[in-house]
Each structure stands twice: as structure tokens, then as C-alpha cells.
N, C-alpha and C positions, 0 to 999 in steps of 0.2 A: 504494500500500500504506500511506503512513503518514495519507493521508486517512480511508482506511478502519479503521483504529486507532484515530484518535483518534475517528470515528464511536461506536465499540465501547465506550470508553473512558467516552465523556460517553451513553452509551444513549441516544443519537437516532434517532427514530423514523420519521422523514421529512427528505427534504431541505430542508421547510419549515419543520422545529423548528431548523434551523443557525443560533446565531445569532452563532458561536464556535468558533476553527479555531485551533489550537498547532501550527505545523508547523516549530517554530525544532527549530536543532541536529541536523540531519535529512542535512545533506551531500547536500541536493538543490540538482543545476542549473536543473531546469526541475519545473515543476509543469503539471497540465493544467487545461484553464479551470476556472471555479469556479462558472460560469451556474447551474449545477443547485441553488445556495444562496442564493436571493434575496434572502432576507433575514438575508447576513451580516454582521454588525454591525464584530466583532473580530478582526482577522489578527494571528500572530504567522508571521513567516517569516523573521526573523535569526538570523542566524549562520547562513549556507548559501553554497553558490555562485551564487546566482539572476542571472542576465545579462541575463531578458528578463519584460516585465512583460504580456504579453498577458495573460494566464488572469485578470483582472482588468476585461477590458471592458464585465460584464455584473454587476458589484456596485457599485451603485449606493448601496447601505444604511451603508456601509462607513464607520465614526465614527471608527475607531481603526486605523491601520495599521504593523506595525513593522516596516520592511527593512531595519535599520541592519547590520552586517556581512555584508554579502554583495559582490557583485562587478559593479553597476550601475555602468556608463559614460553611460545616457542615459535620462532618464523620458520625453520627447517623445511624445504623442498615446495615454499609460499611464496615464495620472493627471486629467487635467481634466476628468471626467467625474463625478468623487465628490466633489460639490458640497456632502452634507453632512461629510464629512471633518474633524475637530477636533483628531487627537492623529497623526502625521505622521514618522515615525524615519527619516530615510536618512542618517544619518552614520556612518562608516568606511565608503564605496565609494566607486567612480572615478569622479565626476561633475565634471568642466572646464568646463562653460560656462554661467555664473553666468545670463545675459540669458535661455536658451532654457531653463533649470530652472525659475525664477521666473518665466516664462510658461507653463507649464504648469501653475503652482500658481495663478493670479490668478483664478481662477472659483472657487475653495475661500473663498468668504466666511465660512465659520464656522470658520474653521482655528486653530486658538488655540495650540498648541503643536508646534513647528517644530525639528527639528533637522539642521541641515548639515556640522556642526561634522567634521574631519578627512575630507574631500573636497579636492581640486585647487583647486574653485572658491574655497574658503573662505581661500583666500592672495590673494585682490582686496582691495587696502589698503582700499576703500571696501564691500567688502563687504556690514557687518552694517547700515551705513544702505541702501544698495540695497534689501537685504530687508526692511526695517523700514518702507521707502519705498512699495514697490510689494505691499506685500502687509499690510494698515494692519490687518486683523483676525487678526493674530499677537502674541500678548501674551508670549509665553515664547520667547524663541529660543535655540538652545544650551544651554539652561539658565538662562539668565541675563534674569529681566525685563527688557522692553522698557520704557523711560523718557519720561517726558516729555519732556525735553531732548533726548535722541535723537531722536523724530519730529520736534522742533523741526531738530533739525540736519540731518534727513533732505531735511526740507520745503526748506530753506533752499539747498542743494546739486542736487537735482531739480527743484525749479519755485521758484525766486527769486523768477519774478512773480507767484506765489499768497501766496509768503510774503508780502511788500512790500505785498499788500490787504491779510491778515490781521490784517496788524499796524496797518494804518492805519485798520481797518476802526472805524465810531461809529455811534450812534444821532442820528437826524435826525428836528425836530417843529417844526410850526410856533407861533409863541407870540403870540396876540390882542393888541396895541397900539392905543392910541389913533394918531388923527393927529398925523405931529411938526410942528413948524410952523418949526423951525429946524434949520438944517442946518451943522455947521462941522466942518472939516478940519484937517488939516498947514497947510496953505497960506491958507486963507481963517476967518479968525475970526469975519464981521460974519452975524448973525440973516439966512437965507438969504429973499429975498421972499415973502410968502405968496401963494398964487395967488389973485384973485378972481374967483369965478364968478359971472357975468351973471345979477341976480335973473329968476325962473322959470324956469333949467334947472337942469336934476339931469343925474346919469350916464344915469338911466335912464328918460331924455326919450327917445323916438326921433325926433319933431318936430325937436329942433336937433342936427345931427349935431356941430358943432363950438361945447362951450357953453363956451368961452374965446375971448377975444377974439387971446388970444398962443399957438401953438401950443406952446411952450414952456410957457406953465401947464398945460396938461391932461396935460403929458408928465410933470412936476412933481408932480402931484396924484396921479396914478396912481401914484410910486416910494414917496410918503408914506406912502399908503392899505395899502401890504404890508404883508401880517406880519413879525414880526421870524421870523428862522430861528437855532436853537439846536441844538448838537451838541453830545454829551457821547460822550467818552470814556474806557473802563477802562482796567486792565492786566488782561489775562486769562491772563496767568498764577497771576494770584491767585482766579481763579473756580475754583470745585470743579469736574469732570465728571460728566456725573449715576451714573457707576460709582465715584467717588468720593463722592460725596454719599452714596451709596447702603451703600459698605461702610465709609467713616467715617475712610479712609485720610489725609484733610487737612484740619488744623483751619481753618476759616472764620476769613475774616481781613477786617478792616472793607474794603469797597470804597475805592478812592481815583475821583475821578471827575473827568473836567477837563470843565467847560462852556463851550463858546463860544458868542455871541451878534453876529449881524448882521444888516442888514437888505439 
């Protein structure tokens, strides 16, 4: 009955003009599936008793969803199927089990606003990085922006050894060198021997396989002959995101850049 009101209400013509359903404040438990609205865009259905989320298997369109006071204990096998889903309310219900909510929600790639906040599960001291962690395209959770430093601490807590690249992570190029002809160390100061190669062989003789008389010079000549190898790099904490770039949120700050060079 209050489907069909609010039908009446918005003078919908077909079940294919639905693109928008207000059923908050209603003191319903159960609702009956919703298939017959393919293309429903916006649910409201908080503040009710609702305890089971079937009647949602077959809305796929679904961008905006609000369940927040009602009486859910478990979204499990309810929810991962509304992949384009962005705006997301289940807080004020009985939901305990942080791992199995949050894998429910991980195929929602365009989810951008999240809320869990006064649930059971939301007393996990590590909670809000968990969330932050494993569900990376949530920008708004609780209410409260998600931070940079947050996904930094998120990262750092769940996968250490991603962090521990990221952080070490630099750019590598090779850089054109002439031949050195001396070589010195910690340990040895004196102009290292130059190798002499047997007049008429080149490298690229195949006639004399071996055009050093010392095998130790062609080994020599070869380490010369490399390029030098150069690494650089940043703090990337200080590089913009390109959704920073984009809406202007941090001012651009000179690079710092460390180089290193070896051969």
C-alpha cells in the first residue's frame, strides 16, 4: 500500500518511469521485491523496522540508498550486486561484524559516501582505517572526510609491505658516459690499468672471439663501457592528486628531488 501511494503521489505512469521511491517513516518490516522498477535510481526506506534486504536483488540502477534506522543485523549476499551505488546510509542498526559488512560493500567501486556510524561494529578500535583500507573509493565516511594521512595510516597497518615500496618507490634512466679509464675506491687510490686491445679487433669482430690477451681486460672493458645508472627521488607527499590538481584543494609546492648516480 505505501508503494502504491507514493506511485499516486509522484503520477507515475509505468513501472519504467520509477526512478524514485520514499518509503521512510512507514513502520514497515518487510517490503516486497522491487524487480518491477528497473530502473530505480533512489530509495528512501529509514526509519522503519526492515530486518531483511531481499526485495532488492533485482535493482541494479540503484545510486542512492538510505537504511539508516531500521533494524538490520546483516547485509550478506543484499548489497554486492549494486555496483553503481555512491551514496550508502546504514547507520543506527544492528550490524557486529565489521570483516563480513565490508565485504559485501568491496565491489561498490563508485561508493563515495559511507555511513556506519552507531552500529556494534563501529566500536572496532581500528575500525575507521579498516574501512578506509579496504574500500579506497569512499571519500566521506561518517560524515567526516577521509584524509590523506588516514589512507597513509590505513596502508601502513594492512599491507606494511606495499607501504615500504611506496615509499621507497624512484625513477630509474640510464645516462650516456664516455669510457672511464680510471677506477678508484675506499681502499685503492692508484689510476686503475687501462685495458689494451690487440690492434685489429673490435667487440664486434666475430673472427676473434677472445680480443684481449688477459681475460680480465675484456671483463674490465665491458664494466667501463656501461652506462652510468641514475635514480631520482621525490616526497610524494608533496605531489598534488590529479583530484587535487583538478579542484585546487593544495597549493603546489617546489619539488624536492634527490639524485643518485652509479655505474
Amino acid at each position: 500500500q505505501a508503494i502504491e501511494n507514493q506511485l499516486k503521489i509522484c503520477g507515475y505512469k509505468s513501472n519504467m518511469d520509477v526512478v524514485a521511491l520514499y518509503l521512510a517513516r512507514q513502520g514497515l518490516r518487510s517490503i516486497p521485491s522491487l524487480s518491477q522498477f528497473p530502473r530505480l535510481r533512489y530509495l528512501w526506506i529509514n526509519n522503519n523496522k526492515i530486518q531483511d534486504l531481499t526485495f532488492l536483488v533485482k535493482n541494479y540502477c540503484l545510486t542512492e540508498l538510505y537504511l539508516n534506522n531500521n533494524e538490520l543485523t546483516d547485509i550478506a549476499g543484499a548489497l554486492k550486486h549494486l555496483r553503481s551505488l555512491q551514496i550508502l546510509f546504514l547507520h543506527n542498526n544492528e550490524l557486529k561484524k565489521l570483516g563480513k559488512t565490508v565485504k559485501e560493500l568491496k565491489g561498490m567501486i563508485s561508493l563515495q559516501t559511507l555511513n556506519l556510524f552507531q552500529n556494534p561494529l563501529a566500536h572496532d578500535p581500528d575500525y575507521r582505517l579498516y574501512v578506509i583500507y579496504f574500500l579506497p573509493s569512499v571519500q566521506l565516511l561518517d560524515r567526516k572526510s577521509v584524509t590523506q594521512r588516514e589512507r597513509e595510516s590505513a596502508l601502513h597497518l594492512y599491507n606494511p609491505k606495499r607501504a615500504w615500496v611506496m615509499q621507497s618507490i624512484a625513477f630509474g634512466k640510464r645516462v650516456d658516459t664516455s669510457l672511464v679509464t680510471t677506477v678508484r675506491s675506499s681502499r685503492c687510490t692508484q689510476p686503475a690499468r687501462r685495458p689494451i686491445m690487440p690492434s685489429g679487433c673490435e667487440f664486434g669482430n666475430n673472427t676473434n672471439k677472445v680480443p684481449f690477451e688477459d681475460p680480465k681486460d675484456a671483463v674490465l672493458a665491458r664494466a667501463t663501457t656501461r652506462s652510468l645508472m641514475e635514480f631520482s627521488a621525490v616526497d610524494w607527499n608533496k605531489v598534488a592528486t590529479c583530484q587535487e590538481r583538478r579542484l585546487k584543494n593544495k597549493a603546489e609546492e617546489p619539488l624536492e628531488k634527490l639524485t643518485v648516480q652509479f655505474r
